[in-house]
GUKOLVO-645663 format. One record per atom (N, C-alpha, C): residue number from 1; atom name; x, y, z. Coordinates in steps of 0.02 Angstrom, whole numbers. Example, Ala and Ser with C-alpha at 12.3 -4.5 7.8 and 13.67 -1.06 7.14 Angstrom:
<pts>
PT num atomo   east  north     up
PT   1     N    660   -284    390
PT   1    CA    615   -225    390
PT   1     C    660   -165    390
PT   2     N    642   -112    354
PT   2    CA    684    -53    357
PT   2     C    645      2    394
</pts>
This chain:
<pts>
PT num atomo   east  north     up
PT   1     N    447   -185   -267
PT   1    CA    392   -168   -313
PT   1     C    328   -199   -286
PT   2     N    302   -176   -237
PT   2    CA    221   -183   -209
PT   2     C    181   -195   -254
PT   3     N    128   -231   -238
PT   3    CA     70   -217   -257
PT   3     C     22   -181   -208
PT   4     N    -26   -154   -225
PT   4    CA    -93   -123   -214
PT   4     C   -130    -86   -248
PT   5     N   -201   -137   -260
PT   5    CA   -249   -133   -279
PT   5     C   -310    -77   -256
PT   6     N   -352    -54   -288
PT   6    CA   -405    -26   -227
PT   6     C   -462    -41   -301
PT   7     N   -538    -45   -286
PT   7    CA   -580    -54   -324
PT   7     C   -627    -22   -270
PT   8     N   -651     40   -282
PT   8    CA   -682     85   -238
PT   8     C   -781    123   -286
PT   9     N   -814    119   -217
PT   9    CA   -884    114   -239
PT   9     C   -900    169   -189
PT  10     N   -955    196   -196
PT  10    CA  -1013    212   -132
PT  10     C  -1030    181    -87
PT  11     N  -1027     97    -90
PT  11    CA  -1070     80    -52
PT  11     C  -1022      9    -35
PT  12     N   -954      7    -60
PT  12    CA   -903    -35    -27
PT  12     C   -820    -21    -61
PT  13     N   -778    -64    -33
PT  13    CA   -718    -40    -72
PT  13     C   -657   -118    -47
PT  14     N   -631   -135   -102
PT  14    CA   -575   -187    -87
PT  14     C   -514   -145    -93
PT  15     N   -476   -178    -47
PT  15    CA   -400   -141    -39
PT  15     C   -348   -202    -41
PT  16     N   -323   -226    -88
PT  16    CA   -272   -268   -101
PT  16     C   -211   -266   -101
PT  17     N   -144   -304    -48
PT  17    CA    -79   -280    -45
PT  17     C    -35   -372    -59
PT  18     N      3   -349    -80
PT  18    CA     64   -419    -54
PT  18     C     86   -419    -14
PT  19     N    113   -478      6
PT  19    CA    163   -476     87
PT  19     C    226   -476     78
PT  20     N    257   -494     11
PT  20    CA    335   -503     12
PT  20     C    371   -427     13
PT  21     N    423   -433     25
PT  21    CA    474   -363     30
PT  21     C    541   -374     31
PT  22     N    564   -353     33
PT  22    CA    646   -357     23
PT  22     C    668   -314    100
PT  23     N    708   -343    111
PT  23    CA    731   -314    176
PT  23     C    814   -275    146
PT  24     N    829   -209    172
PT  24    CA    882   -187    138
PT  24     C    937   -145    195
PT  25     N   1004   -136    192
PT  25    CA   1040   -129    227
PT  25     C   1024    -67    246
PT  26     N   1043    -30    306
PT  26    CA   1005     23    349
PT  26     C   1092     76    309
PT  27     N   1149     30    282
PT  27    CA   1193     87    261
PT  27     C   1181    140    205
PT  28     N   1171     61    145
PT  28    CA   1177     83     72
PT  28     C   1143     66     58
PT  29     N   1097     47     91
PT  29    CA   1020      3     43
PT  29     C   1027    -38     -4
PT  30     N   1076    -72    -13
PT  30    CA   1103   -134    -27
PT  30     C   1055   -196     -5
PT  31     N   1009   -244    -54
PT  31    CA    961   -297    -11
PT  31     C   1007   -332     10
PT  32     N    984   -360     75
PT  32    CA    997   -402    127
PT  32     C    956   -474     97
PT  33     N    986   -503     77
PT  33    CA    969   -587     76
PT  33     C    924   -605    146
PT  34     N    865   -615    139
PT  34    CA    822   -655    191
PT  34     C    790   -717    181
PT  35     N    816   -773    180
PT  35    CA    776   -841    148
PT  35     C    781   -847     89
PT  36     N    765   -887     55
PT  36    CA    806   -932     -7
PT  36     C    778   -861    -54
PT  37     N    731   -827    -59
PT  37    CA    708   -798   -121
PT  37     C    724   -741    -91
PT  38     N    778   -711    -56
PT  38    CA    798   -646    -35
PT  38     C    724   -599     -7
PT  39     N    672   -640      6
PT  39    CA    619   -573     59
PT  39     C    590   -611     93
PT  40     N    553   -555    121
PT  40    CA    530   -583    202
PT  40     C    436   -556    179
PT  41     N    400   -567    229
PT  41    CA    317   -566    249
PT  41     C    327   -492    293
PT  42     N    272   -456    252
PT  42    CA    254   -395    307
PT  42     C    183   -368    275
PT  43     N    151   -333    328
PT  43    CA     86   -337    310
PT  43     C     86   -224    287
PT  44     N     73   -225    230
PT  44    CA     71   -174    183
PT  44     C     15   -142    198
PT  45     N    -42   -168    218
PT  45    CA   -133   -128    258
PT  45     C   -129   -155    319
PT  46     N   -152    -93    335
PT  46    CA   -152    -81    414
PT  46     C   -232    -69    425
PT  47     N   -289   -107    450
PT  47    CA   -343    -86    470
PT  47     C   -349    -30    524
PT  48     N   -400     13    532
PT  48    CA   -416     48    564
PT  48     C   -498     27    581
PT  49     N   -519    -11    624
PT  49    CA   -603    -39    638
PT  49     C   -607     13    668
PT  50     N   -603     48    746
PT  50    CA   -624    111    763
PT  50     C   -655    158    717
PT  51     N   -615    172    658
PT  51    CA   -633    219    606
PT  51     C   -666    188    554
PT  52     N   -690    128    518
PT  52    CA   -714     64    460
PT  52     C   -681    109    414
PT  53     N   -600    104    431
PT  53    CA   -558    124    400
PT  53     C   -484     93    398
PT  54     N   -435     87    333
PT  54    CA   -380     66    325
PT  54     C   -327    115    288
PT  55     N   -255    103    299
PT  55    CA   -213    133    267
PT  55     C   -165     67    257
PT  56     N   -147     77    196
PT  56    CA   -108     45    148
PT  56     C    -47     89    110
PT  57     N     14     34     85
PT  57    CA     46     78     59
PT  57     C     84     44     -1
PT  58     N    156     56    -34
PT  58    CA    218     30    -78
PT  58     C    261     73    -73
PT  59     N    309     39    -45
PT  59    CA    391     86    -42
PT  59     C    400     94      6
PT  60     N    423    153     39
PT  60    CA    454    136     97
PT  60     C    424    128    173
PT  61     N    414     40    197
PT  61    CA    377     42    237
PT  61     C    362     68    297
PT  62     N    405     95    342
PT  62    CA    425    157    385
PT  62     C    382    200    385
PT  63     N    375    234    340
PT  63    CA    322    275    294
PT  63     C    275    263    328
PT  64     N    228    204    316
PT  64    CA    160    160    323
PT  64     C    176    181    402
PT  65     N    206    154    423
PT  65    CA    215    148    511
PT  65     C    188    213    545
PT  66     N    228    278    503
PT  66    CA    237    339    551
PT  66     C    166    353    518
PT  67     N    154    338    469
PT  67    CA     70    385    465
PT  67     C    -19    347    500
PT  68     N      5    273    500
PT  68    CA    -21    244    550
PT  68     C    -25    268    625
PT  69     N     44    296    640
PT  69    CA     44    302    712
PT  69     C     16    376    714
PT  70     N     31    424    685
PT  70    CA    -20    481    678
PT  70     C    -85    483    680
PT  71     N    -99    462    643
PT  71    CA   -163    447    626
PT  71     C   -210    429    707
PT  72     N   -167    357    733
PT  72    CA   -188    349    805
PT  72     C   -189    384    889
PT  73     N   -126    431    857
PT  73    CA    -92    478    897
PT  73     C   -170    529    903
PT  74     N   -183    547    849
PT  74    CA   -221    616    842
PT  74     C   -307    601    870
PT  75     N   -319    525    881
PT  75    CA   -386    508    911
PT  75     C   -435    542    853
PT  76     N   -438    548    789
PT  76    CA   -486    568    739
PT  76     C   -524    506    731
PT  77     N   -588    512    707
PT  77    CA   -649    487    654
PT  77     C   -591    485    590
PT  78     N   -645    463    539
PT  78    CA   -619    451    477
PT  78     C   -610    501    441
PT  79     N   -668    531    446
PT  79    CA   -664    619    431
PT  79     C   -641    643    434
PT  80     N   -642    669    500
PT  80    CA   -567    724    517
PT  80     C   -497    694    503
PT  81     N   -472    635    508
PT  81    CA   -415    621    501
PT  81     C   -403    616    417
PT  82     N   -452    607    361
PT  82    CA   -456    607    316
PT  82     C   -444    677    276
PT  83     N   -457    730    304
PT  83    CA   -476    810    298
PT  83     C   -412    821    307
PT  84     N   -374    786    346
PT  84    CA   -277    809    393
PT  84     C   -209    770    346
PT  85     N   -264    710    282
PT  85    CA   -223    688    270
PT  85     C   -177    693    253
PT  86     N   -171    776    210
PT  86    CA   -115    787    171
PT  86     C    -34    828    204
PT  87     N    -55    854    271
PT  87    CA    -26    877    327
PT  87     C      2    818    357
PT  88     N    -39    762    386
PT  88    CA     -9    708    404
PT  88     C     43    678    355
PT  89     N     25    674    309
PT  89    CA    101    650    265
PT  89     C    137    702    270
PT  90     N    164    745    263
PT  90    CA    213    789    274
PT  90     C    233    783    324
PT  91     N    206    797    374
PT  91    CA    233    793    435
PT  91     C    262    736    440
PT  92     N    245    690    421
PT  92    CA    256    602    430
PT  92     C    314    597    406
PT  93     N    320    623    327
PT  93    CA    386    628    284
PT  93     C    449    668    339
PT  94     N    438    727    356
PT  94    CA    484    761    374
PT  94     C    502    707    441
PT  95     N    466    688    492
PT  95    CA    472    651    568
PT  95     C    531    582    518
PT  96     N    511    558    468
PT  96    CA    543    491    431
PT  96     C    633    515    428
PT  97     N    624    558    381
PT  97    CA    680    606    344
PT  97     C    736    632    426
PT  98     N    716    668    491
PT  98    CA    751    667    525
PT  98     C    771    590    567
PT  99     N    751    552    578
PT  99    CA    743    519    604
PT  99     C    786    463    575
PT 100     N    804    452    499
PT 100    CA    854    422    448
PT 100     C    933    464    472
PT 101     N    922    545    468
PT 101    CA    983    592    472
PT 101     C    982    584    514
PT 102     N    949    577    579
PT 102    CA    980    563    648
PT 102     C   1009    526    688
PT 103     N   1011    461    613
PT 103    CA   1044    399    640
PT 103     C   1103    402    588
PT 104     N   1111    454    540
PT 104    CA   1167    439    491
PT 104     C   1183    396    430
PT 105     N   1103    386    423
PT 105    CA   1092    340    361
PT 105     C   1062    366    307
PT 106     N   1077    328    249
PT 106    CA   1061    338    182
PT 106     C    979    369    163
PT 107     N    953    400    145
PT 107    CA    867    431    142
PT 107     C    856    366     79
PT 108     N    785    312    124
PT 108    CA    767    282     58
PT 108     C    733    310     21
PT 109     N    692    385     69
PT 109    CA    625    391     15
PT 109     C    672    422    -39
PT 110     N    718    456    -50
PT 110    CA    772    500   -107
PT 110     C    751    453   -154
PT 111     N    763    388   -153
PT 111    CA    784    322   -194
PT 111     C    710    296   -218
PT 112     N    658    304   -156
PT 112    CA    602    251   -175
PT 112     C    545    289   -194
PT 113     N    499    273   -238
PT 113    CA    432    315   -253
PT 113     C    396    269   -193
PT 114     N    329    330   -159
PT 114    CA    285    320   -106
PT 114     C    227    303   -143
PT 115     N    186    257   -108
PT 115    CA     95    272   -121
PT 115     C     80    241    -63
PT 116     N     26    278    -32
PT 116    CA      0    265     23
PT 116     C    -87    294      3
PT 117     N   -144    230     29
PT 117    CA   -170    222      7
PT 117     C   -241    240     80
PT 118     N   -284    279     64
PT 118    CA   -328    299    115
PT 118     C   -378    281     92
PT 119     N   -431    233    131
PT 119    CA   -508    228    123
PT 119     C   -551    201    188
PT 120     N   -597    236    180
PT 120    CA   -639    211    234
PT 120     C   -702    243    234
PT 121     N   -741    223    286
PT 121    CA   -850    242    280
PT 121     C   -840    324    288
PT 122     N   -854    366    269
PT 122    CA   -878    427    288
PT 122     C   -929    427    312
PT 123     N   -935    465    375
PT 123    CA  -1016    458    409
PT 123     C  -1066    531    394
PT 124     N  -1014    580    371
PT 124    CA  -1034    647    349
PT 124     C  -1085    622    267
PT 125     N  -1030    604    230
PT 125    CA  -1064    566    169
PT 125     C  -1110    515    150
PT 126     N  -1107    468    223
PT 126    CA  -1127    409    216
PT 126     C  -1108    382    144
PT 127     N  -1041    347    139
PT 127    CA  -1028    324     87
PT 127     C   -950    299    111
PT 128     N   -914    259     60
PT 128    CA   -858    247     52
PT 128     C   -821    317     15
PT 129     N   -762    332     32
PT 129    CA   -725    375    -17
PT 129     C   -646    352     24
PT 130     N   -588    376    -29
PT 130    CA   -541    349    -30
PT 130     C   -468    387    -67
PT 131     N   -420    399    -52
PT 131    CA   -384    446    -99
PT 131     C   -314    393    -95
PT 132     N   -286    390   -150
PT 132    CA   -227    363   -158
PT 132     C   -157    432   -173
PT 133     N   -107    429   -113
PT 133    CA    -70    477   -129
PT 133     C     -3    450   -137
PT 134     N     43    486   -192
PT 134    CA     89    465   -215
PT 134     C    166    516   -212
PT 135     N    201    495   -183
PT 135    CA    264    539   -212
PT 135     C    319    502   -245
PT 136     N    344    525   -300
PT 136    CA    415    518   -324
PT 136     C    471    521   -289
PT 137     N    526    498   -299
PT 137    CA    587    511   -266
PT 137     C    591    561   -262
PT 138     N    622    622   -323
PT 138    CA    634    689   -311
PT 138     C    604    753   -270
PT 139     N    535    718   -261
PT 139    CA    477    757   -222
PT 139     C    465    760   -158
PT 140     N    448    809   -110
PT 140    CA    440    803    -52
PT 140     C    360    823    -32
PT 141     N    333    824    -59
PT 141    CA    241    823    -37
PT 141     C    230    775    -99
PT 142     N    169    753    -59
PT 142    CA    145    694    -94
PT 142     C     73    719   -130
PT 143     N     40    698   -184
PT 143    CA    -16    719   -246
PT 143     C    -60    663   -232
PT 144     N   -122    669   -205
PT 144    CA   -168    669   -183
PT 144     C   -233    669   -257
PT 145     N   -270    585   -241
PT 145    CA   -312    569   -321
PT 145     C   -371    511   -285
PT 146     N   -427    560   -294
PT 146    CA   -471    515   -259
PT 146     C   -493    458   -306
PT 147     N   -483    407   -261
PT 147    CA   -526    343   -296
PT 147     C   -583    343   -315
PT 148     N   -591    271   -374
PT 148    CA   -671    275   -391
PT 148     C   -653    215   -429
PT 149     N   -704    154   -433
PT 149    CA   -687    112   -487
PT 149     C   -616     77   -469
PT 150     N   -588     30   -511
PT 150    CA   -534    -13   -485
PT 150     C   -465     49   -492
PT 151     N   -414      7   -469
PT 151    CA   -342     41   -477
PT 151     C   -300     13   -465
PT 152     N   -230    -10   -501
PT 152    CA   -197    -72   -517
PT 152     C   -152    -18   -500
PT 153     N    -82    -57   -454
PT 153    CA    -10    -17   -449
PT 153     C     20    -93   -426
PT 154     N     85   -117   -462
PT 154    CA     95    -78   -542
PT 154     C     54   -101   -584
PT 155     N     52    -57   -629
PT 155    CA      1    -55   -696
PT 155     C     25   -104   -758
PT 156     N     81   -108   -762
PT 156    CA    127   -149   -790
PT 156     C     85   -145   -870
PT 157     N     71   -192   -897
PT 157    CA     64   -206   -953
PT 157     C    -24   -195   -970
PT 158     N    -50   -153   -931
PT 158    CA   -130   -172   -911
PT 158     C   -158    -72   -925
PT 159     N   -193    -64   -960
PT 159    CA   -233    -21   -994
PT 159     C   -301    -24   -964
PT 160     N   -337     43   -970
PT 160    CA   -410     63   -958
PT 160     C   -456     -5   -983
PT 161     N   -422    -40  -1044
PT 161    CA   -463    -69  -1094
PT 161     C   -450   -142  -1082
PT 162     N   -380   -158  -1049
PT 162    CA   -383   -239  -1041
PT 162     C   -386   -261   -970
PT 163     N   -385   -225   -892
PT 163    CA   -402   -235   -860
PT 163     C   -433   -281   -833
PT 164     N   -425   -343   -810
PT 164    CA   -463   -383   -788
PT 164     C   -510   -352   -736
PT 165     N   -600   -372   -719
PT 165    CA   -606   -362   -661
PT 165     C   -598   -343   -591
PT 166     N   -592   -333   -542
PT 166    CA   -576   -324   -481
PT 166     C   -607   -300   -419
PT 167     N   -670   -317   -425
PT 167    CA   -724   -318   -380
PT 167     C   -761   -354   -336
PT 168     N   -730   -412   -325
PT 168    CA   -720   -455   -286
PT 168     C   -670   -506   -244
PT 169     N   -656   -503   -182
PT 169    CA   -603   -553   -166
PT 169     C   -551   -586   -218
PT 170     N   -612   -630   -250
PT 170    CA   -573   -680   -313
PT 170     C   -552   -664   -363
PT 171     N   -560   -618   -387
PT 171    CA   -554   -575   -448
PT 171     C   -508   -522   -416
PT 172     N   -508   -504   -376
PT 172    CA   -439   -472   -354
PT 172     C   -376   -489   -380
PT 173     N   -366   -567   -330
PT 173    CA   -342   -597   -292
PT 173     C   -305   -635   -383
PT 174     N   -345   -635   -417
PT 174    CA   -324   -671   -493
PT 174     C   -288   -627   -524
PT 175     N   -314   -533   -506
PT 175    CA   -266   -498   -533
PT 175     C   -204   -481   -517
PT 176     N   -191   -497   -436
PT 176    CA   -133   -478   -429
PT 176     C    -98   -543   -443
PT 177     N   -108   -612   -439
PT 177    CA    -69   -646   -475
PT 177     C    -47   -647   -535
PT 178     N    -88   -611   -583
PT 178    CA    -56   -575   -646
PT 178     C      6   -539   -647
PT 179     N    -11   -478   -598
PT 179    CA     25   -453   -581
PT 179     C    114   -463   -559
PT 180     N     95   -513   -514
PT 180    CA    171   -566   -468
PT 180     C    184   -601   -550
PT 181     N    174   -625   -572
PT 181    CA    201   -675   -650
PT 181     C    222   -607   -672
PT 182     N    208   -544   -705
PT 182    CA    215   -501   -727
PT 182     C    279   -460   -714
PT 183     N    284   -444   -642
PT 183    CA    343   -438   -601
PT 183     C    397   -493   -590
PT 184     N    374   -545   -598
PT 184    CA    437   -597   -610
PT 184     C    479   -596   -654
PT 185     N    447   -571   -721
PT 185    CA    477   -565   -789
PT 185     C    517   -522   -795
PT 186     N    473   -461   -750
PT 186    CA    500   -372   -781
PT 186     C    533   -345   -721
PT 187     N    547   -372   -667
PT 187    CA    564   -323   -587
PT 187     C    598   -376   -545
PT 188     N    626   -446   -581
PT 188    CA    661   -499   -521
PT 188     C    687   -501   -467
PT 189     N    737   -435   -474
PT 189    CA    767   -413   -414
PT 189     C    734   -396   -356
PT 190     N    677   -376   -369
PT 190    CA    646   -325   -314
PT 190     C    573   -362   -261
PT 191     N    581   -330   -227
PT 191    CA    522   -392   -183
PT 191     C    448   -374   -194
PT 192     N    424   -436   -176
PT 192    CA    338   -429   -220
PT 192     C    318   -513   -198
PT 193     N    265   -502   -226
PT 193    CA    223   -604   -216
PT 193     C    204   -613   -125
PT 194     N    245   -682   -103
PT 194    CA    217   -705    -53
PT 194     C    145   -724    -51
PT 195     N     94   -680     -2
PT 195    CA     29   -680    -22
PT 195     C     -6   -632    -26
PT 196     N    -97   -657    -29
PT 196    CA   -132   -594    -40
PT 196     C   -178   -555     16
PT 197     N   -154   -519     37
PT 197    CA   -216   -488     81
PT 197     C   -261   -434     23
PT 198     N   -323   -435     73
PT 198    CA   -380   -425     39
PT 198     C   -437   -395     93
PT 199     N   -442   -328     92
PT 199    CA   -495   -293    169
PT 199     C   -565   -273    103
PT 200     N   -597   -307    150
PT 200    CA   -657   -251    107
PT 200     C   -701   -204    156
PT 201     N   -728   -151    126
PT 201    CA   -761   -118    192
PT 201     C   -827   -100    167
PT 202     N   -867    -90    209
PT 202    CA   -935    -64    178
PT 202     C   -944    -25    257
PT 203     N  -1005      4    245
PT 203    CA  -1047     27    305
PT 203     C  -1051     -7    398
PT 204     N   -991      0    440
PT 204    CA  -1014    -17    496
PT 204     C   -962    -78    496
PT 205     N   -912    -81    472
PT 205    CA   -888   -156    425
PT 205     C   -831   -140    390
PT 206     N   -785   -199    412
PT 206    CA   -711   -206    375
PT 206     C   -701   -276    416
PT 207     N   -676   -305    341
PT 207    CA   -652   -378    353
PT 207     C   -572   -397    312
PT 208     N   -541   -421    324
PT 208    CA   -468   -424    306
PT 208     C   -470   -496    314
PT 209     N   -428   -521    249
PT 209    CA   -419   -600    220
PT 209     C   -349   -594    218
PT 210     N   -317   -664    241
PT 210    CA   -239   -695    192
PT 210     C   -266   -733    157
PT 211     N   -233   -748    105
PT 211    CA   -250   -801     64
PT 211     C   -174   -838     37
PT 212     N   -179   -871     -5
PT 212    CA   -155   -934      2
PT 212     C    -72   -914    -63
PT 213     N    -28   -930    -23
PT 213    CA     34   -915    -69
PT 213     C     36   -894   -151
PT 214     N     52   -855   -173
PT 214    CA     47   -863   -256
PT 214     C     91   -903   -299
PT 215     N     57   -931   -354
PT 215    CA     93   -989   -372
PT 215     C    162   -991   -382
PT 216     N    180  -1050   -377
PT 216    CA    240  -1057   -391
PT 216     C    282  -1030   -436
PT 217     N    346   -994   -444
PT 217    CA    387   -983   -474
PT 217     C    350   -887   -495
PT 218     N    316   -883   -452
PT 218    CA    296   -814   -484
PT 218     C    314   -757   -419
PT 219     N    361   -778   -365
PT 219    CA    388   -739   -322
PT 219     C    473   -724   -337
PT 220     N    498   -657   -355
PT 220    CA    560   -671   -347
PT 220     C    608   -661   -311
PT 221     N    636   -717   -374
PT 221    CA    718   -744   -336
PT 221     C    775   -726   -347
</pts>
């Protein structure tokens, strides 16, 4: 159970992920115990500086990998690769999907809901823009919802109306620790916490932060 954040503007945008994950058996997807709290560190945003662009994701990280490597494969601007995005996931999905059957293993995406998260400078627009796309288990194309303003996944207990902030590093960074306590309570099993990365981008510009473990007892075990 990922986190990622996005708080998206015209004229900048924060993209917030966790590092923890659960590492799970390549048979039955059964978690694999990794270190005392059963997960491991992996980095969920992937910068793109060539493009003052990033892709981010939750669920199955593989996923993140093959549309990253597309993306690099195809030598696009932000634009054009932005314009391809919804082709690139498909394609990405289907390359994932043989590539599981070709080794004789279990399909996680069947099991796991996707979001994979696109933003970066448009130079056509001159502006930030950004689309968060999502699929369900049962689904095989993914639904496509452009950003604007903050966006909390998971949403957990948090409404249009009680929302904390999220327009800055720190104020991020406070919500997704909400978040990790939140998931401790309601999702134990499943991997989340560790720490916080945090990219912000504006015009000409992208900067990416770790920050500092989340508190204690709010990663689970």
């Amino acid at each position: 159970m990922s986190i990622l954040n996005t708080f998206v503007t015209p004229t900048r945008a924060l993209v917030g992920v966790d590092t923890a994950a659960h590492v799970y058996s390549a048979v039955d997807m059964s978690s694999v115990e990794q270190a005392a709290n059963g997960a491991v560190e992996v980095s969920k945003l992937i910068p793109l500086p060539h493009a003052n662009a990033l892709i981010a994701g939750r669920g199955v990280s593989e996923m993140l990998i093959i549309v990253f490597a597309s993306v690099m494969s195809s030598r696009m601007g932000f634009d054009e690769a932005f314009l391809a995005m919804d082709k690139t996931l498909e394609i990405s999905l289907q390359l994932l999907r043989q590539q599981i059957a070709g080794a004789g293993l279990q399909d996680p995406t069947l099991i796991h809901s996707q979001e994979i998260v696109f933003v970066g400078w448009s130079q056509k627009l001159n502006q930030v823009i950004g689309v968060r796309y999502t699929k369900a288990p049962n689904e095989d194309r993914f639904a496509g919802r452009a950003l604007s303003g903050w966006g909390i996944a998971p949403g957990g207990q948090w409404t249009i109306n009680n929302v904390p902030p999220c327009d800055t590093r720190e104020s991020m960074t406070r919500m997704m620790q909400e978040q990790v306590s939140w998931l401790a309570k309601t999702h134990s099993s499943e991997g989340f916490g560790g720490r916080p990365i945090i990219a912000e981008i504006t015009k000409n510009r992208i900067d990416t932060t770790l920050g500092e473990t989340f508190a204690p007892n709010s990663v689970a075990q």
